[in-house]
C-alpha positions in Angstrom: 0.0 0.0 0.0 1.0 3.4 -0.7 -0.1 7.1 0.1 0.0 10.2 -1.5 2.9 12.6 0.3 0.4 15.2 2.0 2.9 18.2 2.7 3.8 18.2 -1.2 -0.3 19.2 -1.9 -1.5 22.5 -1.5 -5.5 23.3 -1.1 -7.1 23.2 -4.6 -4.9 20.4 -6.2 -6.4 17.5 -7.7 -5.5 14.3 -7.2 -6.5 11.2 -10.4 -6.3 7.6 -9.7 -6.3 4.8 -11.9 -7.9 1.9 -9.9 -7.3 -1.4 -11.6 -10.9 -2.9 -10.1 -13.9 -3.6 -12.5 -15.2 -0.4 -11.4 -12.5 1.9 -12.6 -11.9 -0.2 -15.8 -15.5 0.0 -17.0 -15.3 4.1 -16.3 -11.8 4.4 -18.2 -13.5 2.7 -20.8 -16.6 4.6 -21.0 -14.7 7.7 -20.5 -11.9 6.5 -22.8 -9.1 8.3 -20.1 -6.7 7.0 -18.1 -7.8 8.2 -14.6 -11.2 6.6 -13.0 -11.6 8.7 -9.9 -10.9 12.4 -8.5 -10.3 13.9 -5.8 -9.8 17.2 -4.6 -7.3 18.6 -1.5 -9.2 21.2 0.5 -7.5 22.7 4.2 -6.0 21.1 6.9 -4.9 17.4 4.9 -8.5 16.7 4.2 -10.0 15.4 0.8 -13.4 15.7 -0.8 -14.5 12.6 -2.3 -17.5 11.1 -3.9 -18.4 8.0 -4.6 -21.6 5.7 -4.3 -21.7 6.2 -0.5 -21.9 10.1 -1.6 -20.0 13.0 -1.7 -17.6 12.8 1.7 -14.4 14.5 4.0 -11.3 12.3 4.7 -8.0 13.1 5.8 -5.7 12.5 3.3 -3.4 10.8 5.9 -5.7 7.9 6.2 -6.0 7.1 2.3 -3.9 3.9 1.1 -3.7 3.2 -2.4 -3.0 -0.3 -4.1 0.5 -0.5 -5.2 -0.8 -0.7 -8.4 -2.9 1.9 -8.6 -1.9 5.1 -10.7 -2.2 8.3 -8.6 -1.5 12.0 -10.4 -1.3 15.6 -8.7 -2.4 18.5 -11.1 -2.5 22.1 -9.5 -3.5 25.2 -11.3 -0.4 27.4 -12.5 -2.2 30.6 -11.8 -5.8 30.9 -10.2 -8.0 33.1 -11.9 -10.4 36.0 -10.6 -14.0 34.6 -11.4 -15.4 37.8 -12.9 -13.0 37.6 -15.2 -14.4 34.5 -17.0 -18.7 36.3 -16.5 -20.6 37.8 -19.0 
């Protein structure tokens, strides 16, 4: 098992896995991408998360990924003023 290094994540990033279960293959293949599942890094180490429980907080600290299991970080290279993009 492996997790995601918390302290390199800033608020905002979003984190893709790749989960190699039936699940995440049938939605890689729907989708035809790579990634099967997002998640997003909000304050204090915690995570938003969604999935057929609902939408959820966790701490990112207690999230284990499979060893096989792709996991990508993407973060914004400049955030953007939201009236800029209105009207």
């Amino acid at each position: 098992m492996k997790r995601v290094n918390i302290e390199r994540l800033l608020p905002g990033d979003i984190i893709l896995t790749a989960t190699v279960g039936k699940t995440g293959q049938a939605i890689r293949l729907a989708t035809k991408g790579s990634v099967s599942h997002a998640i997003i890094r909000v304050q204090h180490g915690s995570i938003i998360d969604s999935t057929d429980a609902g939408v959820q907080a966790w701490n990112l600290h207690r999230e284990f990924f499979s060893e096989d299991e792709e996991v990508y970080a993407f973060r914004l290279r400049e955030s953007w003023h939201l009236p800029r993009w209105l009207g």
